[in-house]
N, CA, C and O atoms as a printed pandas DataFrame, in Angstrom:
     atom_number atom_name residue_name chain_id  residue_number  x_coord  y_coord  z_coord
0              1         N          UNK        A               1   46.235  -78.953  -76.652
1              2        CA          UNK        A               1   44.951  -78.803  -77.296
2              3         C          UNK        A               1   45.114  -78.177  -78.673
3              4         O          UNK        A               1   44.452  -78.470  -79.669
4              5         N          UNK        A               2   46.196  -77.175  -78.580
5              6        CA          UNK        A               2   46.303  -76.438  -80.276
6              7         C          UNK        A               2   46.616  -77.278  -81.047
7              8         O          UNK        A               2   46.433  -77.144  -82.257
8              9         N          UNK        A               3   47.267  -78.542  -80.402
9             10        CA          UNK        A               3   48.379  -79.518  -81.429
10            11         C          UNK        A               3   47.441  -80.237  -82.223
11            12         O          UNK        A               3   47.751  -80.682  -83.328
12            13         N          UNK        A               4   46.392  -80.365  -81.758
13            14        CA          UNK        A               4   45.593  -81.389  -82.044
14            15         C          UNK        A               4   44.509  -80.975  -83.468
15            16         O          UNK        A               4   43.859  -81.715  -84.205
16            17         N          UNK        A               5   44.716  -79.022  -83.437
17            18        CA          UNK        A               5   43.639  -78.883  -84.603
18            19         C          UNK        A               5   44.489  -78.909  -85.827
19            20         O          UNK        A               5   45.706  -78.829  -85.994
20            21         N          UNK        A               6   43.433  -79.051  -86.664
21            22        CA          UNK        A               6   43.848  -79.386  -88.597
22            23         C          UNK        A               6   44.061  -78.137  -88.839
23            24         O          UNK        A               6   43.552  -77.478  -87.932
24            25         N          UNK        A               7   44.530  -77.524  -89.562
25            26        CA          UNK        A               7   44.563  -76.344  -90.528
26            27         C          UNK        A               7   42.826  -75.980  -90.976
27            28         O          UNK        A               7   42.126  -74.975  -90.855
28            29         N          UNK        A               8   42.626  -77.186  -91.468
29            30        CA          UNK        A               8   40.967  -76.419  -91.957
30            31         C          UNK        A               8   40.029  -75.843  -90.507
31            32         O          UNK        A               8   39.135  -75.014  -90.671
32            33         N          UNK        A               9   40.334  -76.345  -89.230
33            34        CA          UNK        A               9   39.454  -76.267  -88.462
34            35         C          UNK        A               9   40.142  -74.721  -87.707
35            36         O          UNK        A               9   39.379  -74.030  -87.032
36            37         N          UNK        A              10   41.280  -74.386  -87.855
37            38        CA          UNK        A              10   41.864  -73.369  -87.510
38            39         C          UNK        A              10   41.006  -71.916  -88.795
39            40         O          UNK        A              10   40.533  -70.819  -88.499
40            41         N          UNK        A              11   41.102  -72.415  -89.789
41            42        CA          UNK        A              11   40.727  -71.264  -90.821
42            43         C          UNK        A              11   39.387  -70.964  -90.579
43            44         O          UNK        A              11   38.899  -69.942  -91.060
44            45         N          UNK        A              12   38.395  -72.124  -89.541
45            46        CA          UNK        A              12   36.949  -71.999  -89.798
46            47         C          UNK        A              12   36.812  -71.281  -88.118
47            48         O          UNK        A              12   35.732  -70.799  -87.779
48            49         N          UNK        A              13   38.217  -71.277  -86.988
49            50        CA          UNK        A              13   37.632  -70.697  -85.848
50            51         C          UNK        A              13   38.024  -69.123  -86.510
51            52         O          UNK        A              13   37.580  -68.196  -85.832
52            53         N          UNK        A              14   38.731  -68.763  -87.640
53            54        CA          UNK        A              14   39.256  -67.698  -87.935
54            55         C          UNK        A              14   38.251  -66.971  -88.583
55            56         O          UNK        A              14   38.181  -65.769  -88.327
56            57         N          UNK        A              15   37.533  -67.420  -89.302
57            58        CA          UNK        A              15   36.045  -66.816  -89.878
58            59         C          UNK        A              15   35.057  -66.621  -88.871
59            60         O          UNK        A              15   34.220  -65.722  -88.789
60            61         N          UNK        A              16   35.230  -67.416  -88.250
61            62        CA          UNK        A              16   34.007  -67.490  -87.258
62            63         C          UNK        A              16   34.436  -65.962  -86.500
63            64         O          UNK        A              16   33.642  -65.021  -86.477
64            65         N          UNK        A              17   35.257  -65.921  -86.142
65            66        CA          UNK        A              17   36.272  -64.937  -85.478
66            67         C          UNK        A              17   35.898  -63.185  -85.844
67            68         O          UNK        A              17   35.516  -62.272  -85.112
68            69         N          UNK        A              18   36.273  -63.262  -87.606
69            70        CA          UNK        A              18   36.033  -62.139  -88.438
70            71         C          UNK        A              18   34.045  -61.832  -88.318
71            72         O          UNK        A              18   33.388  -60.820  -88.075
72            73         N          UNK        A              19   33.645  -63.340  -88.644
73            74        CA          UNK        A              19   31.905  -62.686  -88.662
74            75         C          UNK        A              19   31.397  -61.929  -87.170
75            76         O          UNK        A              19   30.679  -60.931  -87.120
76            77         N          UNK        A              20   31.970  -62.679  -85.973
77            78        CA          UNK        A              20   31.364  -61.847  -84.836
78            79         C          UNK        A              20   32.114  -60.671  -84.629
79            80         O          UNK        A              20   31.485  -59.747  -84.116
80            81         N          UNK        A              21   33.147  -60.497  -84.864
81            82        CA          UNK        A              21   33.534  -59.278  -84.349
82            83         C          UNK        A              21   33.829  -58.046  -85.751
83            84         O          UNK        A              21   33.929  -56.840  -85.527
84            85         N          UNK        A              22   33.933  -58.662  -87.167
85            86        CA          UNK        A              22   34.088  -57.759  -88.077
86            87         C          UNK        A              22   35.516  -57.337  -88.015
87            88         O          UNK        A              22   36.256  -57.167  -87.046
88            89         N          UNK        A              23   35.801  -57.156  -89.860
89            90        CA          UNK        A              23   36.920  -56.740  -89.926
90            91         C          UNK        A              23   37.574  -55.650  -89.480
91            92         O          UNK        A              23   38.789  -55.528  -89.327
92            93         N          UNK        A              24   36.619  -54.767  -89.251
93            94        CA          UNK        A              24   37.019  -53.407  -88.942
94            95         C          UNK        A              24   37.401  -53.382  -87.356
95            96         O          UNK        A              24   38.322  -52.828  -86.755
96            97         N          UNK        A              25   36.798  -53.843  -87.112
97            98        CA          UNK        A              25   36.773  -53.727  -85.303
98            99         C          UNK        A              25   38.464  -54.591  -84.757
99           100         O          UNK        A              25   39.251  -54.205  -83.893
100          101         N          UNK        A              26   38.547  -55.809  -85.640
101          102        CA          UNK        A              26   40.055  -56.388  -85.077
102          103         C          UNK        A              26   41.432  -55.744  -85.079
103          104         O          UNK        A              26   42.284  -56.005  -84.230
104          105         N          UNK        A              27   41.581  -55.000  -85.950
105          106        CA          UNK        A              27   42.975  -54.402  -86.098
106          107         C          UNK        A              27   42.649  -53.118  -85.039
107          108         O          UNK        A              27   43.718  -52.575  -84.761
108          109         N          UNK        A              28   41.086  -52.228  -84.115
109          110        CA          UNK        A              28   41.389  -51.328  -83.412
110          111         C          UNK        A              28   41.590  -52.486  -81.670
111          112         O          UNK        A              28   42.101  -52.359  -80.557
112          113         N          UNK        A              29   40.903  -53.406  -82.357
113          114        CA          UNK        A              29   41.120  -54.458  -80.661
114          115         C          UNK        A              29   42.546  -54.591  -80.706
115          116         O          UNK        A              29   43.004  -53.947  -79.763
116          117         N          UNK        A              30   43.408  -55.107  -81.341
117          118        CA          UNK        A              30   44.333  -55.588  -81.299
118          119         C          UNK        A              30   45.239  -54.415  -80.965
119          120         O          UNK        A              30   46.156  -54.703  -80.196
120          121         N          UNK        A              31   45.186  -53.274  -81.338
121          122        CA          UNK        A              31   45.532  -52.039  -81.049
122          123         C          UNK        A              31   45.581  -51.534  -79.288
123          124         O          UNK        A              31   46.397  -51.072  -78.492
124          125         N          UNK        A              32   44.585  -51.835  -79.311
125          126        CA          UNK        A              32   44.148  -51.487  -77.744
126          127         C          UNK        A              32   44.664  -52.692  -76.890
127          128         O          UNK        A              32   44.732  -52.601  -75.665
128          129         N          UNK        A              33   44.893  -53.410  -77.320
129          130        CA          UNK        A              33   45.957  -54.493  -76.435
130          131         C          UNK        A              33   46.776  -54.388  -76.620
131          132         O          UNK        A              33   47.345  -54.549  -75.540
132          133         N          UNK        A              34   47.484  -54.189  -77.343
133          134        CA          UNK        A              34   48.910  -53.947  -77.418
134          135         C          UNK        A              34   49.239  -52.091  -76.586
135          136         O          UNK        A              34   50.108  -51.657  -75.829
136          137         N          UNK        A              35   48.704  -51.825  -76.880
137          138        CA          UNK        A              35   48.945  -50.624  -75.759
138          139         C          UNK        A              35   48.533  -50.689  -74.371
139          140         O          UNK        A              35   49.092  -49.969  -73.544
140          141         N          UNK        A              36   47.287  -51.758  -73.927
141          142        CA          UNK        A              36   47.113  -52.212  -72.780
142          143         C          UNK        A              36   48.583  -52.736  -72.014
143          144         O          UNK        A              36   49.118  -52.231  -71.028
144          145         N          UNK        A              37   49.027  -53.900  -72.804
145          146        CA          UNK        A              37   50.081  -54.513  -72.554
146          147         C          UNK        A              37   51.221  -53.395  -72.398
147          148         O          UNK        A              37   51.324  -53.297  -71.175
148          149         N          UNK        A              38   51.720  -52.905  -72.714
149          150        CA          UNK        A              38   52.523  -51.794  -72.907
150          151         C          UNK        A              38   52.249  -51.052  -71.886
151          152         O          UNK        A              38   53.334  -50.524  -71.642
152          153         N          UNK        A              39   51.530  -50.686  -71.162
153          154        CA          UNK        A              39   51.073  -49.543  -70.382
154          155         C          UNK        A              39   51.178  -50.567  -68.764
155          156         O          UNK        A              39   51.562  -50.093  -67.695
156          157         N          UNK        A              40   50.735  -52.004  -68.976
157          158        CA          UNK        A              40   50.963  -52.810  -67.872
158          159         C          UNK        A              40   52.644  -53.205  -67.856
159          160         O          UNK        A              40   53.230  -53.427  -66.796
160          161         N          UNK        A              41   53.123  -53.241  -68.803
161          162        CA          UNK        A              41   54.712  -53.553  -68.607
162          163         C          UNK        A              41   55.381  -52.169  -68.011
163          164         O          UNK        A              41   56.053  -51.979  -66.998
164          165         N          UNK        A              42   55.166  -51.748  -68.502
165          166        CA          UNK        A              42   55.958  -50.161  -68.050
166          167         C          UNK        A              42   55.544  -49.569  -66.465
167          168         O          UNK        A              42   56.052  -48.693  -65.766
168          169         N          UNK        A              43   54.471  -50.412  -66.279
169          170        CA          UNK        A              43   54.116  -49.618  -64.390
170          171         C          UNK        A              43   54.636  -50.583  -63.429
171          172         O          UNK        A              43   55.031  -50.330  -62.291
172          173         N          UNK        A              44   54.581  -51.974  -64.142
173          174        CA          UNK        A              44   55.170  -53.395  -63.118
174          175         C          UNK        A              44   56.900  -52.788  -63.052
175          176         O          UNK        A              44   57.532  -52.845  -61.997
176          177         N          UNK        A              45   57.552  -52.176  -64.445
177          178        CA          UNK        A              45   58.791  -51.631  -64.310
178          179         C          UNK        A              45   59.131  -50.520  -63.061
179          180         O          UNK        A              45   60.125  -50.348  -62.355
180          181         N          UNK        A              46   58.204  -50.056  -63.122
181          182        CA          UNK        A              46   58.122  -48.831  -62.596
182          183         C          UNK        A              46   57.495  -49.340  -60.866
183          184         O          UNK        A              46   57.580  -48.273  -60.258
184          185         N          UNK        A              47   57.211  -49.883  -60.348
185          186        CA          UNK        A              47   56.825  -50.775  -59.350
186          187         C          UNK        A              47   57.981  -51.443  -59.268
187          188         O          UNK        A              47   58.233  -51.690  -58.088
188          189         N          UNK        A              48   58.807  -51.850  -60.020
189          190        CA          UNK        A              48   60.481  -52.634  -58.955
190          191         C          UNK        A              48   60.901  -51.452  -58.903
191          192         O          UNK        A              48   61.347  -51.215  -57.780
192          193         N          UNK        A              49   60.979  -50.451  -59.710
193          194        CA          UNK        A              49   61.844  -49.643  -59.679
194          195         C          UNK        A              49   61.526  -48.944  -57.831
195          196         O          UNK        A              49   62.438  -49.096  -57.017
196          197         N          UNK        A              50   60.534  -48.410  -57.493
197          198        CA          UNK        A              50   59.978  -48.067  -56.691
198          199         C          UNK        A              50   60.460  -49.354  -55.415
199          200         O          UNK        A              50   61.200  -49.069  -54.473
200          201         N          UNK        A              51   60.007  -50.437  -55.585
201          202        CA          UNK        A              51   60.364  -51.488  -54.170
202          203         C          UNK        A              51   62.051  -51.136  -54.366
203          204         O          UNK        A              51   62.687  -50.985  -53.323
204          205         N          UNK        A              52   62.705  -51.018  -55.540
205          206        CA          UNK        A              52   64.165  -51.029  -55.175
206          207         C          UNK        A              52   64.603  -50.080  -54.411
207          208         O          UNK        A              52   65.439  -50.311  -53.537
208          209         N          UNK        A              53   63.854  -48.281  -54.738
209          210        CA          UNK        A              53   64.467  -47.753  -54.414
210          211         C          UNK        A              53   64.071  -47.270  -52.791
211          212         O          UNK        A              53   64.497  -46.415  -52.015
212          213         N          UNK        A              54   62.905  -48.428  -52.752
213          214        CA          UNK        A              54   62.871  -47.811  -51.159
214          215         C          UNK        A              54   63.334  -48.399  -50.360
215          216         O          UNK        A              54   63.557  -47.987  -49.221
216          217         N          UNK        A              55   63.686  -49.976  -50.980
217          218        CA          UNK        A              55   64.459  -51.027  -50.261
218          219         C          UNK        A              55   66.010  -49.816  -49.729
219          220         O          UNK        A              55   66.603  -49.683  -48.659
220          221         N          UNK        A              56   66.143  -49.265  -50.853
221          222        CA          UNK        A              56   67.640  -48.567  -51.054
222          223         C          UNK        A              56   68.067  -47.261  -50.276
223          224         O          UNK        A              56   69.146  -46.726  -50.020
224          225         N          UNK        A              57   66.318  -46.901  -49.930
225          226        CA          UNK        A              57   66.466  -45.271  -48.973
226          227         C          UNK        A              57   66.238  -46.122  -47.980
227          228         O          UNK        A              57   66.655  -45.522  -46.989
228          229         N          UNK        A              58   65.851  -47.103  -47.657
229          230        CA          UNK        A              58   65.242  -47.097  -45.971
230          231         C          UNK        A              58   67.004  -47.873  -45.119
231          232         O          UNK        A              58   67.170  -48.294  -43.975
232          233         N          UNK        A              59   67.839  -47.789  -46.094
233          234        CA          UNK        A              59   69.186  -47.818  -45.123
234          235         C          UNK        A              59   69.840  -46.342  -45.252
235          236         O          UNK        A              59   70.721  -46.173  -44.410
236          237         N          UNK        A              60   69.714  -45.706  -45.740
237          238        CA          UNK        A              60   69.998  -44.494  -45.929
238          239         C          UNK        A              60   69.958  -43.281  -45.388
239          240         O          UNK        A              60   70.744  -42.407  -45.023
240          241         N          UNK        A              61   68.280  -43.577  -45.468
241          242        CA          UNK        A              61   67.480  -42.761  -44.306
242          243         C          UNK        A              61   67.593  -43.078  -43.017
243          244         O          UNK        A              61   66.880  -42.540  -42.171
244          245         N          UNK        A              62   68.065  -43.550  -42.864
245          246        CA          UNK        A              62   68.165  -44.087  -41.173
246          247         C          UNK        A              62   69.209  -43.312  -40.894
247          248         O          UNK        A              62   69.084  -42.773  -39.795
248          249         N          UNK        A              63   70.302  -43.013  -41.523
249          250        CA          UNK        A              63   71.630  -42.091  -41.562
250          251         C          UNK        A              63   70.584  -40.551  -41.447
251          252         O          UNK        A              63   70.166  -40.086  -40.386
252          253         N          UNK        A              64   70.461  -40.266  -42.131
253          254        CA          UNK        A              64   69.523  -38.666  -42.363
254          255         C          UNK        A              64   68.611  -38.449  -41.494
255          256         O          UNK        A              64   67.883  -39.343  -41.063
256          257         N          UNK        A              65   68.542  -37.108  -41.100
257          258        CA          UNK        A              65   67.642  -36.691  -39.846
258          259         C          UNK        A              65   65.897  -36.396  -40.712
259          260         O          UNK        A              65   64.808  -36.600  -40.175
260          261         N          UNK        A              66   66.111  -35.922  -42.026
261          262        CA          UNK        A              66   65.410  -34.882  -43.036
262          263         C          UNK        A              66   64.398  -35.700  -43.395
263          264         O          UNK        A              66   64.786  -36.832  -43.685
264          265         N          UNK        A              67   63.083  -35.496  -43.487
265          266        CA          UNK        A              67   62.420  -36.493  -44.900
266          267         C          UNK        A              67   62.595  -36.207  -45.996
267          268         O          UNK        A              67   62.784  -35.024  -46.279
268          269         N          UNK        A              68   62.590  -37.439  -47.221
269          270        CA          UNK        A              68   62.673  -36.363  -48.674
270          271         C          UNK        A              68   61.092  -36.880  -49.244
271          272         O          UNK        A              68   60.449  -37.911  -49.042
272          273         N          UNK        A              69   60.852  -35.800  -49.941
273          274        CA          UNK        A              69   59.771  -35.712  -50.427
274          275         C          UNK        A              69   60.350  -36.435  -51.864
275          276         O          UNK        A              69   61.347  -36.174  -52.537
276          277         N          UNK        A              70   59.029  -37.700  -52.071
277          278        CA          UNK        A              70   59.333  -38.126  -53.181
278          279         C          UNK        A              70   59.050  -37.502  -54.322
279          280         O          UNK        A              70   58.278  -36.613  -53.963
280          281         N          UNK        A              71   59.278  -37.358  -56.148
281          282        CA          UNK        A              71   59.167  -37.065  -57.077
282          283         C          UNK        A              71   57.409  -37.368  -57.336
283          284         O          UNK        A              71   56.984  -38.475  -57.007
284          285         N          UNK        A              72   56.738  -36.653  -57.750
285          286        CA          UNK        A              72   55.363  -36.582  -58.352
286          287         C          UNK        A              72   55.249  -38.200  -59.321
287          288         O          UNK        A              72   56.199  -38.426  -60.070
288          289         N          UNK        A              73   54.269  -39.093  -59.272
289          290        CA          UNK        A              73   54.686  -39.891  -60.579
290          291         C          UNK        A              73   53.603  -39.855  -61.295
291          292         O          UNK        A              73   52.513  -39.786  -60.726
292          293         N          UNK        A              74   53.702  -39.896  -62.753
293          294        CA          UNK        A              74   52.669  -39.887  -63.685
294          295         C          UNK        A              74   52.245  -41.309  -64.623
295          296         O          UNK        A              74   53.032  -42.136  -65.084
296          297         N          UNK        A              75   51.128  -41.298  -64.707
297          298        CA          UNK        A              75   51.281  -42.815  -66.322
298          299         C          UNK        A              75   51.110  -42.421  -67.254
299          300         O          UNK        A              75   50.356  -41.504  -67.579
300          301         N          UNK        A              76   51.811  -43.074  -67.890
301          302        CA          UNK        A              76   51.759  -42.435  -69.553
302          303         C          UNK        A              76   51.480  -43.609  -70.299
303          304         O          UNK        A              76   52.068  -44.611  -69.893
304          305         N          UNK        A              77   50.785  -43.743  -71.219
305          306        CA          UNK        A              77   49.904  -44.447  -72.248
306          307         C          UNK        A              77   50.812  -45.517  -72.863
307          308         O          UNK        A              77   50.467  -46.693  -72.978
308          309         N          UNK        A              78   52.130  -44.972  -73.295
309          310        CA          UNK        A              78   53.143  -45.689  -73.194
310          311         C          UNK        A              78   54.487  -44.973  -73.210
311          312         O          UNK        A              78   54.636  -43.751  -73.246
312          313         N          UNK        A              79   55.642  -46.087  -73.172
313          314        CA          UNK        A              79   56.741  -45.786  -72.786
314          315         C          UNK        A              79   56.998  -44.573  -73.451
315          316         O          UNK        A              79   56.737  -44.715  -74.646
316          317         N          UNK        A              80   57.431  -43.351  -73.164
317          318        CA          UNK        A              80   58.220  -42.183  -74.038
318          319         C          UNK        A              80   56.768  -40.998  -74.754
319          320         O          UNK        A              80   56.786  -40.088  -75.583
320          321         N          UNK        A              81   55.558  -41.685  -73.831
321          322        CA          UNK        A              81   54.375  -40.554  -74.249
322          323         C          UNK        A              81   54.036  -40.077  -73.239
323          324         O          UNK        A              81   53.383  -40.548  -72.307
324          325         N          UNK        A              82   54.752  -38.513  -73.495
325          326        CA          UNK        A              82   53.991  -37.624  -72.801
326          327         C          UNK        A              82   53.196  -36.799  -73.009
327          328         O          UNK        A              82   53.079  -35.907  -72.168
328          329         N          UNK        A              83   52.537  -36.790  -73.946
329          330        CA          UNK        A              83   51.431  -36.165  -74.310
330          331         C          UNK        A              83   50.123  -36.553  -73.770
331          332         O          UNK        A              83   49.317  -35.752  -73.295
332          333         N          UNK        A              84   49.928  -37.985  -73.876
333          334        CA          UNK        A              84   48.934  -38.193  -72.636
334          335         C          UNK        A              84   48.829  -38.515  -71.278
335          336         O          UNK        A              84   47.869  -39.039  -70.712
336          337         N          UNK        A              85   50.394  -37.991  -70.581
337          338        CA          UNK        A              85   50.382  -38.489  -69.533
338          339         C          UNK        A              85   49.910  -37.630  -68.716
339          340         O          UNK        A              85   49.814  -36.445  -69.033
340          341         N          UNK        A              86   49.296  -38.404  -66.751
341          342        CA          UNK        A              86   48.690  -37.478  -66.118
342          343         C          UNK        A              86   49.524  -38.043  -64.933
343          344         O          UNK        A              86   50.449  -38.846  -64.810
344          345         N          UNK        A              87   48.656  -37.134  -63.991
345          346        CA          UNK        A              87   49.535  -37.110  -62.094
346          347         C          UNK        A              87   49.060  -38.420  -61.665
347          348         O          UNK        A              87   48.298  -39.110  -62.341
348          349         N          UNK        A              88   49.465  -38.703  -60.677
349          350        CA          UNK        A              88   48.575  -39.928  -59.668
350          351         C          UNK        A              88   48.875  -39.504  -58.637
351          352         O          UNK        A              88   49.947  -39.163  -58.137
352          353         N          UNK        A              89   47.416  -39.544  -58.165
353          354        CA          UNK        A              89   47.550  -38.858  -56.673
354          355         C          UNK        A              89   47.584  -40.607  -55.597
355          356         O          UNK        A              89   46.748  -41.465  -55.881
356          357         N          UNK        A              90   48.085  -40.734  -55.044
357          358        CA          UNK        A              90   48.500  -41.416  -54.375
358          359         C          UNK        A              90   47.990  -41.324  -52.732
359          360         O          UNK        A              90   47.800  -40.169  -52.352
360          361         N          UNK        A              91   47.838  -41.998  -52.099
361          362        CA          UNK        A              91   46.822  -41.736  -50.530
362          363         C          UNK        A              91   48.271  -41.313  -49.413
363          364         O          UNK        A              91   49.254  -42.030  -49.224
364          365         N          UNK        A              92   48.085  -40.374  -48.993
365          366        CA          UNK        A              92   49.634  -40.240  -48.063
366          367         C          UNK        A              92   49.335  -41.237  -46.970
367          368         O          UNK        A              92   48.315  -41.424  -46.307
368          369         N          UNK        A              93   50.646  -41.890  -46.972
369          370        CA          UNK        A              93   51.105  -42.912  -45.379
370          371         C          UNK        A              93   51.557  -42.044  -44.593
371          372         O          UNK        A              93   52.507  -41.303  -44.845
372          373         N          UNK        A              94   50.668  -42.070  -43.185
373          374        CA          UNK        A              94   51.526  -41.666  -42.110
374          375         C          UNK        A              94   51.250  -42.736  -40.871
375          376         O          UNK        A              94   50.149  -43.231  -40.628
376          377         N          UNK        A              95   52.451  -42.987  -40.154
377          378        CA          UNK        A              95   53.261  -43.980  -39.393
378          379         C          UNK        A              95   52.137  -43.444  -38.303
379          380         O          UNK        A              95   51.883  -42.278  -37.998
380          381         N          UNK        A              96   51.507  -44.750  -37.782
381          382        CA          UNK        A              96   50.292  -44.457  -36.695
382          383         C          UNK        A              96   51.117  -45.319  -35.741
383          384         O          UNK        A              96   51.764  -46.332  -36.007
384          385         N          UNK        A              97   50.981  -44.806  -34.774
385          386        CA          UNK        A              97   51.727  -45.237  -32.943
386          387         C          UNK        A              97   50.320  -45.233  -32.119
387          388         O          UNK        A              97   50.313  -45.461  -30.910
């Protein structure tokens, strides 16, 4: 479908673009997606990281008598900010018989 537009009809969805939403407002949207994105890449990371490592304790633990208490985890706005990062409280699992 993109292949198909002209250059002029591209410059006129691009105005059209600037009048509804204004110049000012696109560079803070575009802002806020790109840190959206950023903030969704870094928790899907953080989510294998998590399936790996429980894939990785639950042979482990089977050896060990002990539970371990996992590490607190926080989100942070993006990768390497901790200034706005906070706790997540998380719902405790317990094994119902």
């Amino acid at each position: 479908m993109i292949g198909n537009l002209k250059p002029l009809e591209i410059v006129l969805i691009i105005a059209v673009i600037l009048l509804l939403f204004g110049a000012k407002k696109l560079p803070e949207m575009a802002r806020s997606l790109g840190k959206s994105a950023r903030i969704l890449k870094s928790e899907a990371k953080a989510m294998k990281k998590d399936d790996e490592a429980s894939a990785g304790s639950t042979a482990t633990s089977a050896d060990s008598s002990a539970p371990q208490q996992p590490a607190p985890r926080t989100i942070q706005a993006a990768p390497g900010d901790v200034t706005s990062s906070r706790p997540v409280t998380e719902p405790n699992r317990t094994a119902q018989s």
